[in-house]
C-alpha positions, -999 to 999 in steps of 0.1 A, spaced: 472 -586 -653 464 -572 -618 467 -540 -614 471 -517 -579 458 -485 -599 443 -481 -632 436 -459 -659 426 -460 -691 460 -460 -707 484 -468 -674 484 -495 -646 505 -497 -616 516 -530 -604 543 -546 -580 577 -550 -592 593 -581 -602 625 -594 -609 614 -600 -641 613 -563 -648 651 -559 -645 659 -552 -683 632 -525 -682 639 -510 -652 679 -511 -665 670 -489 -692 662 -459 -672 677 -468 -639 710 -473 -659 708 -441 -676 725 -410 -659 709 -381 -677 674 -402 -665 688 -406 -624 705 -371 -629 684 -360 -595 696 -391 -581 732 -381 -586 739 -413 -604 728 -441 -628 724 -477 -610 746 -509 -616 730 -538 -624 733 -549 -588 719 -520 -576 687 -524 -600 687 -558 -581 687 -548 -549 663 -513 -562 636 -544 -570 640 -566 -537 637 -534 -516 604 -522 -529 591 -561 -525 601 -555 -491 583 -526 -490 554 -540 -497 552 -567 -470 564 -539 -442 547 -507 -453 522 -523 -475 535 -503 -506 563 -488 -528 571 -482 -560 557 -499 -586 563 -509 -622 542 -485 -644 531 -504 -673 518 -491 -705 488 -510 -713 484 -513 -750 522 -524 -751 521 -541 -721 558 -520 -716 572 -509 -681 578 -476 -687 586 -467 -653 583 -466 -618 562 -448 -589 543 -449 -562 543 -434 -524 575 -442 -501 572 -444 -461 604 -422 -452 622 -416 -421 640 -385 -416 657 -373 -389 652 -337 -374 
């Protein structure tokens, strides 16, 4: 596996859609996305996947899938966001 950043226990990759059941599992769950003010339907986890692909092509990166690497688990997601705020 390819990884964007590595270390000995952790390696950050680009999502895929394949990643949707373990993204669901803490995407889905509200005490988890309590900052976010709510917990993501499974379209939403959809659409959360296909934007940070997007991000990659236009900004040149996102989030990523952080993977465990002795399990080979997502175990979450994170990475630097190109944000536009007004004022």
């Amino acid at each position: 596996m390819q990884y964007i950043i590595e270390t000995e226990r952790l390696g950050l990759r680009e999502l895929e859609q394949e990643d949707f059941g373990a993204l669901c599992l803490f995407l889905q769950d509200i005490e988890v996305m309590y900052a976010w003010e709510y917990a993501f339907s499974d379209e939403q986890v959809r659409e959360f996947i296909s934007n940070q692909q997007k991000r990659y092509e236009v900004d040149g990166f996102g989030y990523y899938a952080a993977v465990e690497k002795e399990s080979g688990k997502v175990i979450g997601c994170m990475g630097p966001l190109m944000e536009h705020i007004d004022g």
